[in-house]
N, C-alpha and C positions, 0 to 999 in steps of 0.2 A: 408611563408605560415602559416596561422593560427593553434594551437593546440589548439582541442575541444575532451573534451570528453562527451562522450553521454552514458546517463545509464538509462535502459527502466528498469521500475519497474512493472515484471508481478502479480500485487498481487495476493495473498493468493499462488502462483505456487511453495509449498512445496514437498523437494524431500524424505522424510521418517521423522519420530519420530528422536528427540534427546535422549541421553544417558537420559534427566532430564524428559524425556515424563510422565514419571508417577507422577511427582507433579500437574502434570497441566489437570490429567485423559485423555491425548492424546494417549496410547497406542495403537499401529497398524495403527494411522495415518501415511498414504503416498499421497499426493493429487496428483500427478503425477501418480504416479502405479496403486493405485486403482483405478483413474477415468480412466487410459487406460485399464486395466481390465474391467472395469464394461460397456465398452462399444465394446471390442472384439477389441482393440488396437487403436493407434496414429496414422496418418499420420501426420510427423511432417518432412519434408525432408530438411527442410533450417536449424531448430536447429539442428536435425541430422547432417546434412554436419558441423556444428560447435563444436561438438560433446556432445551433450545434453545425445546420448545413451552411452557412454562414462562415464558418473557420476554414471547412476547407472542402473539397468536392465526393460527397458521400455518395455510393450506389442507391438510391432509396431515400433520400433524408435530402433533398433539397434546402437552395438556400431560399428566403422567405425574405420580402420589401419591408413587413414590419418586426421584427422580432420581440417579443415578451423581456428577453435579459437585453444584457450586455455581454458581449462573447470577444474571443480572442485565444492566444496558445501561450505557450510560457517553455523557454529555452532553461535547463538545467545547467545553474554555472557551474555548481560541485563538479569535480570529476566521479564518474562513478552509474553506475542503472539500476540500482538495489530501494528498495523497501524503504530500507532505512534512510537513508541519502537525502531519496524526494521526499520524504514527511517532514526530515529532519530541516531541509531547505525553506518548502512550504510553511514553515513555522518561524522563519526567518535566522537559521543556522546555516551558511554559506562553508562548507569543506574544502581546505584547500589540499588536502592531500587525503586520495581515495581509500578507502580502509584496506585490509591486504587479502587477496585470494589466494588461492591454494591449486593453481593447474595440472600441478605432481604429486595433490594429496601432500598432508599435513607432516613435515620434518618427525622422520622417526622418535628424536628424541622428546617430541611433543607429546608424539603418542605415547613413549613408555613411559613417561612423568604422569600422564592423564592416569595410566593403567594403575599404575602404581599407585596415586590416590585413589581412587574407586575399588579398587583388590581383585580386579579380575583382568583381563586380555579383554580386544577389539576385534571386530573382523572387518572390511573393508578397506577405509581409508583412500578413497577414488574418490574422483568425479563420477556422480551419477544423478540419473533421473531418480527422483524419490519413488514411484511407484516401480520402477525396474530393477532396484537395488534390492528391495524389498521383497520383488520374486526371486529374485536371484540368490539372496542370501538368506532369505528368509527360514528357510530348511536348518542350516549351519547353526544358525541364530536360537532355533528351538532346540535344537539338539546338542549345543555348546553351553548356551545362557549369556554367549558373550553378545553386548550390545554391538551393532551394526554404528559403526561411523563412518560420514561420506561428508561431502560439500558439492561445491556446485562451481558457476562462472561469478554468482557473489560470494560476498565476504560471509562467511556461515559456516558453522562446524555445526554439524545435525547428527541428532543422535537417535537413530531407531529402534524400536521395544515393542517386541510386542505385548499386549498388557496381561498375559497369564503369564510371561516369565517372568519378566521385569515389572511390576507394580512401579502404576504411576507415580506414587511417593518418592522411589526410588527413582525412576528416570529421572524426576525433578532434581533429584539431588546429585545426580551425576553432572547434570546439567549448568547446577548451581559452583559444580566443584570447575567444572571447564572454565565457565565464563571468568572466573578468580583466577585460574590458572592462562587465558587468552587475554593475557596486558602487553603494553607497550608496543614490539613489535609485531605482536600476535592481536593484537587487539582488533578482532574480526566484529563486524557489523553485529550480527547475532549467532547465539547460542541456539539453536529449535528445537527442543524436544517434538520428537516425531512417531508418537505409540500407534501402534494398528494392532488388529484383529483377524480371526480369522483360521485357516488351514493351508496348508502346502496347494500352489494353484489356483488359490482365492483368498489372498490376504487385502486387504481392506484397511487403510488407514483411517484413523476415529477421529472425531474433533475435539479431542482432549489434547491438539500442539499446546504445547506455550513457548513462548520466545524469551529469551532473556537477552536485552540488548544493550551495546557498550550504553553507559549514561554520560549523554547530551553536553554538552554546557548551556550556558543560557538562550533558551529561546522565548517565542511570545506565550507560551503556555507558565513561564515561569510569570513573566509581565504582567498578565490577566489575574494568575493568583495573588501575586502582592500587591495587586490594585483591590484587591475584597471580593473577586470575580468570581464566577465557580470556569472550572474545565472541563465539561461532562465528555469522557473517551468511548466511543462503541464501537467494538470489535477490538483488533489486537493494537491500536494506538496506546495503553497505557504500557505494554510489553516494549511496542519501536521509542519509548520516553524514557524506558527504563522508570516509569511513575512519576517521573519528575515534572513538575507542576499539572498536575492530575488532581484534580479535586474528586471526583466520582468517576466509575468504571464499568461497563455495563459487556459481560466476555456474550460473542455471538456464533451461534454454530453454523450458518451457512448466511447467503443473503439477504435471504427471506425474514431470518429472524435478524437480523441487522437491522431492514427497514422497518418491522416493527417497533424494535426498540427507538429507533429514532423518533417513531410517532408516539411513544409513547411517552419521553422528554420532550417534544415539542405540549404534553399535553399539561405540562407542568408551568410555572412563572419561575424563571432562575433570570440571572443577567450575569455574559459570558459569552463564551465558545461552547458550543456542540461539535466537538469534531469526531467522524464516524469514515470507517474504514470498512470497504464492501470487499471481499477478497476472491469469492469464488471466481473473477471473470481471471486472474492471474493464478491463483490454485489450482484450480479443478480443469480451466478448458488451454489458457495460453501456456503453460508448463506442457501440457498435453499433446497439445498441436491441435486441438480442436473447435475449427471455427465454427462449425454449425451448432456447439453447447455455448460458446463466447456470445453469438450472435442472438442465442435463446435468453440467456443470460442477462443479454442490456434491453432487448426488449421487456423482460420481466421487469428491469427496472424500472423499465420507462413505463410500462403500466401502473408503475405506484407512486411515479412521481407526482399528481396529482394531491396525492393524499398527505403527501407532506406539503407540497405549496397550499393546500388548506388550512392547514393548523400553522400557516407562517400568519403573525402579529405587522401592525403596521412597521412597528419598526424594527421589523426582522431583516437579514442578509443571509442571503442563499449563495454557496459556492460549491460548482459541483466543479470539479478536476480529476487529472488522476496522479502518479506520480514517476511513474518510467512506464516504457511500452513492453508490450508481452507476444509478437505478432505470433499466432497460430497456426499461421499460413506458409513460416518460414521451415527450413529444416532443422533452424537451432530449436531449442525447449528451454533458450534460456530468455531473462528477459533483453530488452533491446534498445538503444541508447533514442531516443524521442522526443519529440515535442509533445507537451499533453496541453487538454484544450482545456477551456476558463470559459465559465457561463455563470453571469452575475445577476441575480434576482432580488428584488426588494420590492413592495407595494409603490414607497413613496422615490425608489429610484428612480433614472432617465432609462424606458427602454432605446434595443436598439441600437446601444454604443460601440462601435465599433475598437476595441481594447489594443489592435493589433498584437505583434509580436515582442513580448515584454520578455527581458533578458536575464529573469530567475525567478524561480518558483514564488522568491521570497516577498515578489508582490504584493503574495495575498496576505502576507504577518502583516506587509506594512499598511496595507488598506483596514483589514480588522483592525489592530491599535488605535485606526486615527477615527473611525468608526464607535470605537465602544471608550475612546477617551484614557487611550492609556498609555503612559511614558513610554515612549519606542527609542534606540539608538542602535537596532540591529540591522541584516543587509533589506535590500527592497526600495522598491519606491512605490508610493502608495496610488492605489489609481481613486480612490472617493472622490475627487471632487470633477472625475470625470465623468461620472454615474451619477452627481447632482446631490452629492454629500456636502 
């Protein structure tokens, strides 16, 4: 029988502020809590049963005497609250020095080096929310042809198009010429090609992003491959690996079709990782400040978790987590320094275990490795043989 383990990345689904909250002005962030507060509680009855209210005190999601998994939270050693960070951790790559942001928008002579390979001028170059940069500048943008550049509180140079000026081909390739030109000191977390659609008053971003992100050094995704393994990526994980140890790639346009794809590689025999990245609850509602979409959003999930703990095999491993918090509730839009939760599921594991507070993401590299049999000497400590591995 095949050993797969499978690890669902609920982004931004942060479960309270870390001890270091106050470097990163996250204090009071809880994306979990607050957005079940801010909407009069969770229905959340499959994580529950695995014991999600278990971690920590939910509106709606109680905690439960017998739980289905094994649950716990996991402290981010990286410095840092970005995308790439916590996947990068999670996979047992530990950051000691956080990649670089941009609070004054990007050193002029960045910009006319960029300008100057691509042949034409920029317009922004700020801090801004992606959907309000995009009203704002979006008029200029059609009526210049010059692409929109912005960032954020992460490490990210984004570049907006909308796709009748700028053909996707082309964004990519601007995109492609930054990330070459964003090394060493510049060397930002990701590149994101950011295309929308639409008219002056109603521009609409599309799900044609692509990410183009610094590439990794070694993590468990390279380990698994050079053990004979497959790495199956769904959603934009082969993008945050820069492809590196990516054996197969399945691109997802919202949720919905994420967790399909995921049942759709559970319906297959591989032996490996499925690792799969859920993005709308940090896209679309905690960038936004919207907890009553956040909240719509994990419920939707949780209606279909079912369906993937059906198609899990005896000796499959189930990890859902997330990777930084995104709280909705707060007045920032950006994401938030957090504890994200760990709920471990297997047929043949011990429910129930209590995982506590584990002191880097990179737990969960070292548990898979020791799990599906493969040379590990990266960060983490493995928890299997707590779980009756």
């Amino acid at each position: 029988m095949s050993k797969r383990a499978i690890v669902i990345v609920l982004d931004s689904m942060g479960v309270g502020e870390c001890p270091d909250s106050c470097l990163y002005c996250d204090q009071g962030s809880n994306t979990l809590v607050n957005t079940a507060k801010a909407v009069g509680g969770l229905n959340l009855p499959y994580m529950q049963e695995l014991g999600l209210g278990n971690i920590i005190d939910i509106m709606g999601v109680a905690a439960i005497k017998n739980p289905l998994g094994a649950y716990g939270k996991m402290q981010e050693k990286s410095p840092g609250k970005d995308t790439t960070t916590g996947h990068w951790e999670l996979m047992g790559l530990e950051l000691r020095q956080p990649f670089p942001t941009y609070p004054e928008g990007f050193p002029p002579e960045l910009i006319t080096r960029f300008e100057q390979q691509i042949g034409c001028k920029t317009i922004g170059n700020v801090v801004a929310s992606g959907t309000e940069i995009i009203k704002e500048l979006g008029p200029e943008h059609i009526r210049t042809g010059y692409p929109i550049v912005y960032t954020s509180a992460d490490s990210v140079f984004q570049i907006a198009a909308h796709e009748e000026i700028i053909p996707l081909k082309n964004l990519y390739h601007y995109c492609t010429i930054a990330r070459e030109l964003l090394q060493e000191e510049h060397a930002v977390g990701r590149v994101i090609a950011r295309p929308f659609i639409g008219e002056p008053g109603n521009f609409v971003r599309t799900a044609n992003r692509h990410d183009f992100s610094k590439e990794p050094d070694i993590t468990l995704l390279d380990k698994i491959k050079e053990s004979g393994q497959v790495v199956i990526g769904i959603g934009k994980i082969k993008d945050i690996f820069a492809g590196r140890g990516v054996t197969e790639s399945h691109s997802t346009i919202n949720n919905q079709d994420g967790i399909d794809k995921i049942l759709e590689v559970l319906q297959t025999d591989f032996t490996g990782l499925l690792f799969a990245n859920l993005v709308d609850f940090d896209q679309l509602y905690g960038h936004r400040n919207d907890p009553h979409g956040y909240a719509w959003a994990l419920e939707e999930f949780d209606r279909r978790l079912p369906e993937v703990i059906k198609l899990l095999g005896p000796q499959d491993l189930l990890i859902i987590t997330a990777d930084h918090g995104c709280d909705p509730t707060t007045e920032s839009t950006d994401h938030s320094r957090e504890y994200v939760p760990l709920l471990v599921y297997g047929r043949e594991l011990q429910p129930g275990v209590n995982l506590g507070c584990r002191e880097t993401f990179a737990d969960v590299a070292a548990t898979i490795a020791e799990y599906l049999g493969v040379d590990y000497n990266l960060a983490g400590e493995s928890f299997y043989m707590e779980i009756g591995g």
